[in-house]
C-alpha positions in Angstrom: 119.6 1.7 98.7 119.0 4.6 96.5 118.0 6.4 99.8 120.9 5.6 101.6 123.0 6.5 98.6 121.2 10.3 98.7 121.4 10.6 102.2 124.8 9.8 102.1 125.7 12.2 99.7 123.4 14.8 100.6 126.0 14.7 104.0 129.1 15.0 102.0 127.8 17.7 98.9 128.3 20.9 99.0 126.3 23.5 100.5 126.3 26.7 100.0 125.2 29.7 102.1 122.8 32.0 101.2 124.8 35.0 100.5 124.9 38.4 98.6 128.1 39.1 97.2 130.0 42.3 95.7 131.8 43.1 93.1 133.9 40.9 91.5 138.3 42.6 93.0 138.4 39.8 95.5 135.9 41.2 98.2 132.6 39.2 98.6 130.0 39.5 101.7 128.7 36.3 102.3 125.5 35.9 105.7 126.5 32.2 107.0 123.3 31.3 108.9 125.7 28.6 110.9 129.2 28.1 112.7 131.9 26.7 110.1 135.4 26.4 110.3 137.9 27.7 108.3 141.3 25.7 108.6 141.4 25.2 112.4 139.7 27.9 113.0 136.1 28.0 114.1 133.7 31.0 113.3 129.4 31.9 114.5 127.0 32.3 112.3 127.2 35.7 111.1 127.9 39.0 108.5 131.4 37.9 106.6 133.6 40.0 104.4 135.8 37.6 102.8 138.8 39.1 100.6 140.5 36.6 98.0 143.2 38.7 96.8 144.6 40.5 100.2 148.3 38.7 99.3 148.6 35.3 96.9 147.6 32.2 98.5 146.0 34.1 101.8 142.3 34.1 101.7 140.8 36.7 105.0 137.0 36.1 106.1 136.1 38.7 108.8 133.3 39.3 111.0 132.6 42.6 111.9 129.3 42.1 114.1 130.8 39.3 115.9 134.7 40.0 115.7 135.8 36.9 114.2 138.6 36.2 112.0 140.2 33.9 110.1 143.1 33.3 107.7 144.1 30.6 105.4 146.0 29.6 102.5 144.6 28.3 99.6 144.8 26.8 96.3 144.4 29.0 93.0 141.4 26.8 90.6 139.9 28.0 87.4 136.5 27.1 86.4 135.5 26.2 82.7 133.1 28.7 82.4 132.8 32.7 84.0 130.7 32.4 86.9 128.1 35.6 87.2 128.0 35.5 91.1 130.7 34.3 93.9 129.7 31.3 95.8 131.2 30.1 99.5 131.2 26.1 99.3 130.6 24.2 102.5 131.4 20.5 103.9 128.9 19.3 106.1 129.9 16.4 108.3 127.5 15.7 110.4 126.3 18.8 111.8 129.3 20.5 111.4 130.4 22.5 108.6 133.6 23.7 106.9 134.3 26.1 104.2 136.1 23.7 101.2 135.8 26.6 97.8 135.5 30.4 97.8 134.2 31.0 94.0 134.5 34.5 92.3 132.6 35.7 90.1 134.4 36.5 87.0 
């Protein structure tokens, strides 16, 4: 049972891609070592610059290398505590994934 139970949520947590991120005026660079999607918009694996402040509510993740792009609007959250790096949060369903929380640091 308890194996079931962590497989099952090991499907539905959070993952997180391995990713270097800059400073902390909206602009992160995140490597995603798989395809996502972003609202219904599906992206590769790839370099991504992802701004969080380009307008209120709009969040822009951009591929350079492989010219990809996508918009969406999101949902302002605060966190209890100051986080000291930006995280990009993943869904995985299956072998699918979608971006569900774009964390900056500060």
């Amino acid at each position: 049972m308890k194996n079931r139970v962590f497989a099952t949520l090991s499907c539905m947590t959070l993952f997180t891609a391995a990713a270097a991120f800059a400073q902390s005026n909206g602009l992160m660079h995140a490597d995603i070592p798989f395809e996502f999607r972003v609202g219904n918009t599906t992206l590769p694996a790839g370099y991504y610059e992802v701004r969080t402040q380009f307008a209120p509510g709009i969040l822009v993740i951009r591929c350079y290398e492989c010219n990809a792009a996508a918009l969406v609007m999101t949902a302002k959250v605060e966190a209890r505590e100051k986080r000291e790096t930006g995280a990009l949060v993943f869904n995985r369903h299956g072998g699918k994934y979608a971006l569900a929380n774009v964390w900056n640091p500060g």
